[in-house]
C-alpha positions in Angstrom: 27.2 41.3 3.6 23.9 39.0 3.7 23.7 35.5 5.6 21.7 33.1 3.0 20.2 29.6 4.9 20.9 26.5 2.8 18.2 24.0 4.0 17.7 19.8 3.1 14.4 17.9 3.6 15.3 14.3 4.2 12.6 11.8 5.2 14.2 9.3 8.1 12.9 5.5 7.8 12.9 3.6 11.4 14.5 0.2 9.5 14.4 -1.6 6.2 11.0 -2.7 6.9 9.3 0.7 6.4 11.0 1.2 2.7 8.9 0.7 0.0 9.1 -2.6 -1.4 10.9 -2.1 -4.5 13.8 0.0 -2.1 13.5 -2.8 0.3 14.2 -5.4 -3.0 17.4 -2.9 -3.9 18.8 -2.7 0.0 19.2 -6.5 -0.6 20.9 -6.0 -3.5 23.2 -3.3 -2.1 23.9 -5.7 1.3 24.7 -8.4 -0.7 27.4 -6.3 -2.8 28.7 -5.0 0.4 29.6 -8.7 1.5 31.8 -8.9 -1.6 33.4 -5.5 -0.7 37.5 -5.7 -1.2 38.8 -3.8 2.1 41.2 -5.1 3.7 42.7 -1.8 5.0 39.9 0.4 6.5 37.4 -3.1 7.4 35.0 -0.4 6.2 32.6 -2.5 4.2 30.3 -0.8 1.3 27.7 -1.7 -1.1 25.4 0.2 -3.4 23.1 -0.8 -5.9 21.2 1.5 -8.4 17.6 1.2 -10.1 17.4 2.1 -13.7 14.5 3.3 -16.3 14.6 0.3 -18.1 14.3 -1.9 -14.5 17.7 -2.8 -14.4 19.3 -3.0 -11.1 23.4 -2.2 -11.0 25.4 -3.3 -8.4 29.0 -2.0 -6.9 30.7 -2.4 -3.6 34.2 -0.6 -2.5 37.4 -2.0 -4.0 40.5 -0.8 -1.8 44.4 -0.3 -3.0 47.5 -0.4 -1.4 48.0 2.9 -2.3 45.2 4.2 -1.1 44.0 7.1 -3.7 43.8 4.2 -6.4 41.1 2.8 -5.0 37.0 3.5 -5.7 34.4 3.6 -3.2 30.9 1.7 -3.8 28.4 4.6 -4.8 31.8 5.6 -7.3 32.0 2.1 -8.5 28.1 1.4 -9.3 27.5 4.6 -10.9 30.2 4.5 -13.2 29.4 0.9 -14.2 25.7 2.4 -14.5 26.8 5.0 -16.7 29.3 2.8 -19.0 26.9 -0.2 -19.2 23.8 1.5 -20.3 24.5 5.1 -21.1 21.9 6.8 -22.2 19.9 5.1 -19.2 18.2 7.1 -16.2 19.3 6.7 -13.0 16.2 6.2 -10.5 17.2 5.0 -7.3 20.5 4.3 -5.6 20.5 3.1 -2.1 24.2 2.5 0.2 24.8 0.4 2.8 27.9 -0.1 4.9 29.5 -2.0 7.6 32.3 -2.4 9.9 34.3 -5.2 10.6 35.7 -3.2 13.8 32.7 -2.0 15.3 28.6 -2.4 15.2 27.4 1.1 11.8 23.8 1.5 13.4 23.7 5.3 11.5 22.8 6.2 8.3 26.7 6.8 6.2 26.0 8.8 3.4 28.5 9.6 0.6 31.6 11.0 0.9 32.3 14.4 -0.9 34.0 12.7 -4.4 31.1 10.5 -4.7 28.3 13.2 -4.5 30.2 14.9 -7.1 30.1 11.9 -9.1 26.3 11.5 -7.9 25.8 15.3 -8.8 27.0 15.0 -12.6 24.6 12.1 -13.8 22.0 14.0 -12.1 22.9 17.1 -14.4 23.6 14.7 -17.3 20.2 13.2 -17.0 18.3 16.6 -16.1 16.4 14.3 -13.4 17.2 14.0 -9.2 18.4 10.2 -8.6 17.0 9.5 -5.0 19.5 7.9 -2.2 19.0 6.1 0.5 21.6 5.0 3.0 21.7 3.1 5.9 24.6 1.4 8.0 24.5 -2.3 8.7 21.4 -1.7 10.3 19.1 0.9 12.0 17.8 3.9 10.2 17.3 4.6 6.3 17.8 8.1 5.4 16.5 9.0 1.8 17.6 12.1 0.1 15.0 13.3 -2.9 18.2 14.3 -5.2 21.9 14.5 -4.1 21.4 18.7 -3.9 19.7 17.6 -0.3 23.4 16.4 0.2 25.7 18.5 -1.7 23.8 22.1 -2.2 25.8 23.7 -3.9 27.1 21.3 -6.7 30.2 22.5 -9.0 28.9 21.2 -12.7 30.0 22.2 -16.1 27.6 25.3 -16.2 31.0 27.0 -14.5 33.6 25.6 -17.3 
């Protein structure tokens, strides 16, 4: 048997205010899509926008069901409009923010596990890292170079 280290380099931003500008500019974005979030079951508010080659900025926010597996989270719902609006397109930047109605989100919330997949297979598709940043309602900004910072060992079709 051999022990292998998996390791991440994250860089950790004190607030908004230390994002670059155009980051700052997409945060905005992403906080005003979480405001329009649809969650009336969890109170889990999300938003997530996404910066494309061509300038573009693409915008999603969580949309909850009833049933609760029909429903899509934000970074899910933004990429997928990303990819169906302008295929073809890179994928730059994608930044995710998210509140509570129930109680003050002052760390960073990352993805959850379905939507780094979802993350992980544009990545592959475009053969270039998309950068994330995420925050809470306020606080700290973590930004990942590439979603392999956040899901190393990524299933893609290299394995079908």
């Amino acid at each position: 048997m051999k022990t292998i280290t998996i390791s991440a380099n994250l860089e950790v931003y004190d607030s908004e205010a230390e994002l670059p500008g155009d980051v700052q500019n997409l945060m905005k974005k992403a906080i005003e899509a979480r405001e329009k979030s649809y969650s009336p079951y969890s109170q889990f508010k999300v938003g997530a926008a996404i910066l494309l080659e061509n300038g573009e900025v693409v915008t999603g926010s969580n949309q909850e069901n009833a049933s609760y597996p029909a429903g899509l989270c934000a970074e899910r719902t933004v990429i997928f409009y990303a990819g169906a609006k302008y295929p073809g397109i890179k994928m730059l930047k994608m930044v995710v923010t998210a509140r509570s109605e129930n109680h003050p989100v002052e760390v960073p919330t990352p993805p959850c596990g379905s939507c780094r997949q979802a993350i992980a297979e544009y990545e592959v598709k475009q053969e270039q890292p998309i950068e994330i940043f995420f925050m809470g309602e306020k606080g700290k900004v973590v930004k990942a170079h590439s979603i392999s910072d956040l899901l190393p060992l990524i299933f893609d079709n290299s394995y079908l």
